[in-house]
C-alpha positions as CSV (number, residue, x, y, z in Angstrom):
1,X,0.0,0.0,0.0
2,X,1.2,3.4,-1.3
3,X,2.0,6.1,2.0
4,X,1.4,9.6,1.9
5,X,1.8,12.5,4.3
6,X,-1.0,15.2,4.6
7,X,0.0,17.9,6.9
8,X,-2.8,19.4,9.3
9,X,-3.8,21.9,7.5
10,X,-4.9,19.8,4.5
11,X,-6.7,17.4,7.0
12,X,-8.3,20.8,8.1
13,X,-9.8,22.0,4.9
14,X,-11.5,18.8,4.1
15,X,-12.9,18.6,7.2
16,X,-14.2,22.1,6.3
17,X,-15.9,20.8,3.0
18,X,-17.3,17.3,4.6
19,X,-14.3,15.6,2.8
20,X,-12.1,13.6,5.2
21,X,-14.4,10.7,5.8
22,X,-14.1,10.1,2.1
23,X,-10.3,10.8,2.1
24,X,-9.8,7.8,4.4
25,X,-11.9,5.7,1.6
26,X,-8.5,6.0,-0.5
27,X,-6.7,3.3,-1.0
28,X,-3.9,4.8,0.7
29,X,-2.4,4.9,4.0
30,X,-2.1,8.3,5.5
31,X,0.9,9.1,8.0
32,X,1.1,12.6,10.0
33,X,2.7,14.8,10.5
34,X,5.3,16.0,7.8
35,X,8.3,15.7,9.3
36,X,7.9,12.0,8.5
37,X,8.1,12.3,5.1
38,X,11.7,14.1,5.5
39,X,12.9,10.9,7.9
40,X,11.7,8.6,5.7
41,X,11.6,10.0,1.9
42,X,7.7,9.4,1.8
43,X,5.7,11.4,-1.1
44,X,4.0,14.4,0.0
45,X,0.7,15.5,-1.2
46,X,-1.6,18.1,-0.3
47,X,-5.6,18.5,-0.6
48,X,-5.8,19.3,-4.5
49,X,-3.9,15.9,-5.1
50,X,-6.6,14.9,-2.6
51,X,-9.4,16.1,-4.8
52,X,-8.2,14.4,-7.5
53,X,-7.8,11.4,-6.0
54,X,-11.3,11.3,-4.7
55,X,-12.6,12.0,-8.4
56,X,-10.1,9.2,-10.1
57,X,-11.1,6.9,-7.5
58,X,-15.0,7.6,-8.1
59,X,-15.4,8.6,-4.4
60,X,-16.6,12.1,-5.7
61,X,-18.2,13.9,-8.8
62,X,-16.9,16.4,-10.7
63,X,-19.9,18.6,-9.3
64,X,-18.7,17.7,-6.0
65,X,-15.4,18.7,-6.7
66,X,-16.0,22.2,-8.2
67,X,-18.4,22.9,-5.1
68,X,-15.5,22.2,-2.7
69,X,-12.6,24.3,-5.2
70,X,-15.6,27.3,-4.8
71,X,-15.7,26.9,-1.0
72,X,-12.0,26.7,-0.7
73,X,-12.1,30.3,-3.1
74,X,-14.8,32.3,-0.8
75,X,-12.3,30.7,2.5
76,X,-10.1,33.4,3.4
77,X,-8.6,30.6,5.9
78,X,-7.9,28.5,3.0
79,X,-3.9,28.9,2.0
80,X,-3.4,28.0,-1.7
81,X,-2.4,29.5,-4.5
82,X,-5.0,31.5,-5.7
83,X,-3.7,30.7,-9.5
84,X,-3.3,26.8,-8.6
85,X,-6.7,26.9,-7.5
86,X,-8.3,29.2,-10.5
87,X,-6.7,26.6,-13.1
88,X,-8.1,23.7,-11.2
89,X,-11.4,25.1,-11.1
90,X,-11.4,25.6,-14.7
91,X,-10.4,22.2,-15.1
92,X,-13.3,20.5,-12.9
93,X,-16.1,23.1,-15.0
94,X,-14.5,21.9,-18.6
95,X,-15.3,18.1,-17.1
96,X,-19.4,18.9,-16.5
């Protein structure tokens, strides 16, 4: 089974979004916290890898998906990168 390392705040934002539960549905087993993945040489993902995961995996629609990319927009609490998360959005809406 594959490992990766989410740090906090990622498991923070999907809570935010109703997303964790079906985070732990991956087929994947999730270590915390990040300083792991420098001892150890573990991948390192954080929550858009997540989304797309959830959507390959068909744990998620593509509706779903653009919902949660809007909430994390309108989140001023939510630290991406405002460009990563434009292009992804437009992404998601060229998949309806």
């Amino acid at each position: 089974m594959r490992i990766v390392v989410s740090d906090s705040s990622c498991l923070i934002d999907l809570h935010k979004v109703s997303m964790l539960e079906l985070l732990l549905r991956l087929p994947y087993e999730f270590l915390i916290p990040n300083t792991l993945a420098a001892e150890h040489a573990i991948e390192v993902q954080g929550v858009l890898w997540v989304l797309d995961q959830l959507h390959a995996n068909r744990l998620t629609p593509t509706q779903a998906v653009l919902d949660v990319l809007r909430a994390f927009v309108e989140d001023a609490t939510v630290r991406l990168p405002r460009r990563e998360l434009s292009a992804y959005l437009k992404r998601y809406e060229s998949l309806k």
